[in-house]
KOLTOR-677317 format. One record per residue: residue in one letter; x, y, z of N, C-alpha, C in turn. Coordinates in Angstrom, 1 decimal, padded with zeros to 4 digits, m for minus. Example, Ala and Ser with C-alpha at 12.3 -4.5 7.8 and 13.67 -1.06 7.14 Angstrom:
! KOLTOR-677317
("a"; (013.2; m005.7; 007.8); (012.3; m004.5; 007.8); (013.2; m003.3; 007.8)),
("s"; (012.8; m002.2; 007.1); (013.7; m001.1; 007.1); (012.9; 000.0; 007.9)),
! end
This chain:
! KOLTOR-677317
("x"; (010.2; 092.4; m000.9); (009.4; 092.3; 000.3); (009.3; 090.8; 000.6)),
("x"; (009.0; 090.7; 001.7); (009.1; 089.2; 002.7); (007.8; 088.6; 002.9)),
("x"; (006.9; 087.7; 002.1); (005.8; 087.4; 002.9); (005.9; 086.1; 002.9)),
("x"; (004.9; 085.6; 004.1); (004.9; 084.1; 004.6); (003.4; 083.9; 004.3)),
("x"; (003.4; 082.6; 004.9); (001.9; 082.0; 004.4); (001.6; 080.7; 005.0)),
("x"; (001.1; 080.5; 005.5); (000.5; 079.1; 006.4); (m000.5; 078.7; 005.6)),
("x"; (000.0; 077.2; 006.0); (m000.9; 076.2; 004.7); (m001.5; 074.7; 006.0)),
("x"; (m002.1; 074.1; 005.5); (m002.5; 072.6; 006.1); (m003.0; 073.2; 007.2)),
("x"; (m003.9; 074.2; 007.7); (m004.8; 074.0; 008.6); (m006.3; 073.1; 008.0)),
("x"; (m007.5; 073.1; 009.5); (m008.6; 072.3; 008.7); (m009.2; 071.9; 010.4)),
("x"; (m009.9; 070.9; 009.7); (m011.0; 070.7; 010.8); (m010.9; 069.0; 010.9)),
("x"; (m010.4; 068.7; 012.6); (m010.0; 067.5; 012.8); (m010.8; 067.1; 013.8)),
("x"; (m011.2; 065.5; 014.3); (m011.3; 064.9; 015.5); (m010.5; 064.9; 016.4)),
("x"; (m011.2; 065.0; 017.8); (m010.0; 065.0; 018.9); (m009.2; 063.4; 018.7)),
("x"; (m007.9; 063.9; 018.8); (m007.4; 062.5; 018.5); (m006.6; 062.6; 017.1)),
("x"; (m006.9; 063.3; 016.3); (m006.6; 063.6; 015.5); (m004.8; 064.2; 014.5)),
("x"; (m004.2; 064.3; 013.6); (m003.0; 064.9; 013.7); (m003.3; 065.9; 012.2)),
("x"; (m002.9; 066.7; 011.9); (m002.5; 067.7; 011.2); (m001.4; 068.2; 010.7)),
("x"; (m000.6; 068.5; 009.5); (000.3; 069.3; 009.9); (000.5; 070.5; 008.7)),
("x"; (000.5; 071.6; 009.8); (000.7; 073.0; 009.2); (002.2; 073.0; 008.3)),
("x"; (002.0; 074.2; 007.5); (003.2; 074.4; 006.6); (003.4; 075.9; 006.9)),
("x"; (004.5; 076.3; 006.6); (004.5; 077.9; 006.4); (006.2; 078.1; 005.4)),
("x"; (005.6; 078.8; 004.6); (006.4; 079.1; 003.8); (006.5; 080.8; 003.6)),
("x"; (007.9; 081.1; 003.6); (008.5; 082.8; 003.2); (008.7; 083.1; 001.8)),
("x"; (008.4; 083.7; 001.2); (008.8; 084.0; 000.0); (009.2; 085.5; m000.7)),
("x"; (009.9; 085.7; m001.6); (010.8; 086.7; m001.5); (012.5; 086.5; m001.0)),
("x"; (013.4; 087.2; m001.2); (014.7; 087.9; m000.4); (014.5; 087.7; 001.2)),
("x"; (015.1; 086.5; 001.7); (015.2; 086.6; 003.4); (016.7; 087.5; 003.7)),
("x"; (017.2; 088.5; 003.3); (018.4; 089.4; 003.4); (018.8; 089.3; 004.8)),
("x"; (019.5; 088.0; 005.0); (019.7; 088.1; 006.8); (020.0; 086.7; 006.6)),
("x"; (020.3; 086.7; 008.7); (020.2; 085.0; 009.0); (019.0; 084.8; 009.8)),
("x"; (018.8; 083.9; 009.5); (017.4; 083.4; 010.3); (017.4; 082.9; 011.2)),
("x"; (017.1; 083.1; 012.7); (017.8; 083.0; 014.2); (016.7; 082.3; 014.6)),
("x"; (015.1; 082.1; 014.3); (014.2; 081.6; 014.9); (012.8; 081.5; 013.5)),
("x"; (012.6; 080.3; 013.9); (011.1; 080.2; 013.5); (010.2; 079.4; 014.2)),
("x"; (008.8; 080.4; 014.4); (008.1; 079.8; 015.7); (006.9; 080.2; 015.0)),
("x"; (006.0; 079.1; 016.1); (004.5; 078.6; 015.5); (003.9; 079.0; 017.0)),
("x"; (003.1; 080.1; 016.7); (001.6; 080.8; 018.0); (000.7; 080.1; 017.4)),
("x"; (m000.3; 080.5; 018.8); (m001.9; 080.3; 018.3); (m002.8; 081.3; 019.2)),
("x"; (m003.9; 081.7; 017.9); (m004.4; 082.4; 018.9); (m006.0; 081.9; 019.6)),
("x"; (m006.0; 080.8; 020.4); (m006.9; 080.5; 020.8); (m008.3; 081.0; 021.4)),
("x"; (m009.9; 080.6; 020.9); (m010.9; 082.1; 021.3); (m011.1; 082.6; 022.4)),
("x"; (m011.1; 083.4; 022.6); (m011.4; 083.5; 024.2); (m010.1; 084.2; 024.6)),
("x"; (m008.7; 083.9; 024.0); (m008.0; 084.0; 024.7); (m006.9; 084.8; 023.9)),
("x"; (m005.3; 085.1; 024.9); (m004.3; 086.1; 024.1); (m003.9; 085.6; 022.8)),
("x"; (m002.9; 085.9; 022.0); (m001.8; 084.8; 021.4); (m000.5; 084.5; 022.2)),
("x"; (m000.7; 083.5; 021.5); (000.4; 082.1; 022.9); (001.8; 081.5; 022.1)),
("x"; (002.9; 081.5; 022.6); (004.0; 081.0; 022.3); (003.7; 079.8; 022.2)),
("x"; (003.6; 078.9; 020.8); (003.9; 077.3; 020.5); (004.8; 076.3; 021.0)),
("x"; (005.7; 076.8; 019.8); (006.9; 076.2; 019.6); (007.9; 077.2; 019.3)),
("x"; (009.2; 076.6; 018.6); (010.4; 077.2; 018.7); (011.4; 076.5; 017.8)),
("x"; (012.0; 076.8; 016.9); (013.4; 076.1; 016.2); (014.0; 077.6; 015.9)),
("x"; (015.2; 077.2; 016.8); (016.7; 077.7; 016.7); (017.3; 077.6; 015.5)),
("x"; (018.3; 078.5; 015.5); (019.2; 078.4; 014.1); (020.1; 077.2; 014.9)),
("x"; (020.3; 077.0; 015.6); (021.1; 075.5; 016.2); (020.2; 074.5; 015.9)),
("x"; (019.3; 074.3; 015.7); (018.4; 073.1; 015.8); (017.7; 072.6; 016.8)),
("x"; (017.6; 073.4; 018.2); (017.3; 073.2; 018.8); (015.8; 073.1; 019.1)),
("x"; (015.0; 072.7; 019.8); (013.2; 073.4; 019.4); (013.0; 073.1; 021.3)),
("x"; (012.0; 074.5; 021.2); (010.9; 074.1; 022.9); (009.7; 074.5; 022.5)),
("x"; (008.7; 074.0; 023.5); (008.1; 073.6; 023.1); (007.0; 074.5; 024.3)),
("x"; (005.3; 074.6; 024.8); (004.7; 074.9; 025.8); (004.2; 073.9; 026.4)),
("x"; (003.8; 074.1; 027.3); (004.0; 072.5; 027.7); (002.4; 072.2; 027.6)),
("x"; (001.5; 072.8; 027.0); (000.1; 071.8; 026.5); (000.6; 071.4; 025.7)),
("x"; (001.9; 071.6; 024.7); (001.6; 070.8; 023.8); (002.9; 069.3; 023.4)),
("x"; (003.6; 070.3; 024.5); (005.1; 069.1; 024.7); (004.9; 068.0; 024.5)),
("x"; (005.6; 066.9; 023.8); (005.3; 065.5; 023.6); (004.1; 064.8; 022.4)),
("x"; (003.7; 066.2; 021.7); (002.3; 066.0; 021.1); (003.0; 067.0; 020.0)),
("x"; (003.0; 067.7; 019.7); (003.6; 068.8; 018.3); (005.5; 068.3; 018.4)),
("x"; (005.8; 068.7; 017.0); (007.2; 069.1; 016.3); (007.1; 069.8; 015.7)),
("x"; (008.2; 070.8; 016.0); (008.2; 071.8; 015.0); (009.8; 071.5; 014.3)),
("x"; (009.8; 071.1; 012.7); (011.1; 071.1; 012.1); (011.2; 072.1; 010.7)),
("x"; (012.4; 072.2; 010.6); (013.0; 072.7; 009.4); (012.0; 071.9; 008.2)),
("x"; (011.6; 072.7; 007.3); (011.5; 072.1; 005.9); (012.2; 071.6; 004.7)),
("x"; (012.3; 071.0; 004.0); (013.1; 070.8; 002.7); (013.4; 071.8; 001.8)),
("x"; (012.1; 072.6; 001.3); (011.7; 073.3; 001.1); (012.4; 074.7; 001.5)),
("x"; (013.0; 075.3; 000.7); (013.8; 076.5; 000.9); (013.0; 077.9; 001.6)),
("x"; (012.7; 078.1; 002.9); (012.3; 078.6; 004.2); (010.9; 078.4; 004.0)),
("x"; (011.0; 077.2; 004.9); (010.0; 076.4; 005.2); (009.8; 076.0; 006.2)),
("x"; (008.9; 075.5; 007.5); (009.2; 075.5; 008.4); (007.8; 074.6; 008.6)),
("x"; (007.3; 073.4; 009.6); (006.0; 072.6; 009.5); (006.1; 072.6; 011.3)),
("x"; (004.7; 072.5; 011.3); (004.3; 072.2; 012.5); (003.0; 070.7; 012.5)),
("x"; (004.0; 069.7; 012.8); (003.2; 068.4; 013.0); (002.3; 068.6; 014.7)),
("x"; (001.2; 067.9; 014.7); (000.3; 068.1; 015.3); (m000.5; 066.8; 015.6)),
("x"; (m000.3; 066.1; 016.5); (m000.5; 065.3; 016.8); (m001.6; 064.7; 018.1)),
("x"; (m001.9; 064.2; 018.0); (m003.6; 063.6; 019.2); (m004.0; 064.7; 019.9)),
("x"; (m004.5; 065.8; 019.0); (m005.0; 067.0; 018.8); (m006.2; 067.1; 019.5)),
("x"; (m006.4; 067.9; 020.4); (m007.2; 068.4; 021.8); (m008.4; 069.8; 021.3)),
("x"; (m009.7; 069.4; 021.6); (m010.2; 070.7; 021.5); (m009.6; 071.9; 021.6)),
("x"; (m008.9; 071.7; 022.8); (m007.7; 073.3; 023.6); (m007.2; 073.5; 022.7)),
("x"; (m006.8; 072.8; 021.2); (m005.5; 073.3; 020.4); (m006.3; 074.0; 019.4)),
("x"; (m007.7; 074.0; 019.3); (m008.3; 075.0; 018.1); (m007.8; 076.5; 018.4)),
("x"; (m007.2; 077.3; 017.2); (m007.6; 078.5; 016.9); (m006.7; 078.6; 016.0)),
("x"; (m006.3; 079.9; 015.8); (m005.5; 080.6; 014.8); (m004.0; 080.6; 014.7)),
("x"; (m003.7; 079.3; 013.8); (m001.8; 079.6; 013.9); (m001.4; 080.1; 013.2)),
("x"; (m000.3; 080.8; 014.2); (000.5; 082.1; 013.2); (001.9; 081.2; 013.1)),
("x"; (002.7; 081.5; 011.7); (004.2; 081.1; 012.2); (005.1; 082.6; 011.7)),
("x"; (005.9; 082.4; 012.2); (007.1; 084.1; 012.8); (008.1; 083.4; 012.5)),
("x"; (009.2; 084.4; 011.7); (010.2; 084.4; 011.4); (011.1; 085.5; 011.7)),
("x"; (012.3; 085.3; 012.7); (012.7; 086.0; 013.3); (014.6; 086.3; 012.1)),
("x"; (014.8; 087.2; 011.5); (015.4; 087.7; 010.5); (016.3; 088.5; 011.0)),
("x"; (017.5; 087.8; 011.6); (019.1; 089.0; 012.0); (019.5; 089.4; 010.9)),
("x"; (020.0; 090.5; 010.5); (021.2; 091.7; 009.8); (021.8; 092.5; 010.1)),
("x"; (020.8; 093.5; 010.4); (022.1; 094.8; 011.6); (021.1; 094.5; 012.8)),
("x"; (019.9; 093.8; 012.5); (019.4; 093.7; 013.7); (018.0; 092.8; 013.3)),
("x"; (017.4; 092.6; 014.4); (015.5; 091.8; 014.7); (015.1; 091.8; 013.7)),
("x"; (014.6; 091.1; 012.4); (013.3; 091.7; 012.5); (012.0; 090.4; 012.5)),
("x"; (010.7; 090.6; 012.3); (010.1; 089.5; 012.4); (009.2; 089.9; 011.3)),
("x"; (008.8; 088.7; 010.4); (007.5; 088.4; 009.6); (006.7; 087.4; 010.3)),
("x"; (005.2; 087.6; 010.3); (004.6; 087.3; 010.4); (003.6; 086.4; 009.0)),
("x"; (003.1; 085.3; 009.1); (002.0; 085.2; 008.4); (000.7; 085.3; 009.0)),
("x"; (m000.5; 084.9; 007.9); (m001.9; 085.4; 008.3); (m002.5; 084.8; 009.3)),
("x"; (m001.8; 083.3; 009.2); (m002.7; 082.2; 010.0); (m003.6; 081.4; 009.2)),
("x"; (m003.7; 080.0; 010.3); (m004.2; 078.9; 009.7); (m005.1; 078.6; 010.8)),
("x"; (m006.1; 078.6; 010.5); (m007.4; 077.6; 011.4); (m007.3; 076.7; 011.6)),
("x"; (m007.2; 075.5; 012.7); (m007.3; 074.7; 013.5); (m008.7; 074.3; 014.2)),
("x"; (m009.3; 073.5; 014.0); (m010.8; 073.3; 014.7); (m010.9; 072.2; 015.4)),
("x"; (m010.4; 071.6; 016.0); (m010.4; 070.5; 016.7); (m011.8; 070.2; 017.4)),
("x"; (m012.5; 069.0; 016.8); (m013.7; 068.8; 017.5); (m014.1; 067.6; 018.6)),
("x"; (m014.9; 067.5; 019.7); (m014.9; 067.0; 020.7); (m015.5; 065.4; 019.9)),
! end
């Protein structure tokens, strides 16, 4: 079985930077076509973050364009989301997703990491 795990959430000043970890562990039996970083902010749905391509590519939303990267880790499937001059709006709950080709889709999810950005 496949589980992930988000690490380096916490409680920052606006202004602030952070950065999340997420690590899979177990058999990834596949190619790995995507790993992306949601949040689920209160009040509100869960939201597309970020994005890294199995090309290397990354996009981004645009609260947070110019302010977060999302890169590959060292770390054998690993994946960070740096977080940078961090905005009340960016508190809530980050998920990161790993998107797993074989004969087909599939996705893992981890539990989430808290984010508390304070005014």
């Amino acid at each position: 079985q496949v589980q992930v795990a988000e690490s380096g959430g916490g409680w920052v000043q606006t202004g602030g930077s952070l950065r999340l970890s997420c690590a899979a562990s177990g058999s990834i039996d596949g190619v790995v076509e995507i790993m992306a970083w949601f949040r689920r902010s209160p009040g509100k749905h869960l939201d597309l973050v970020a994005r890294l391509f199995r090309d290397g590519t990354t996009d981004y939303t645009d609260s947070v364009q110019g302010r977060f990267a999302v890169s590959k880790g060292d770390a054998e499937n690993t994946v960070y989301l740096q977080m940078n001059n961090l905005k009340p709006e960016d508190t809530g709950v980050y998920y990161c997703k790993i998107i797993v080709f074989k004969m087909g889709p599939t996705d893992y999810w981890g539990q989430g990491a808290q984010v508390i950005v304070s005014s």
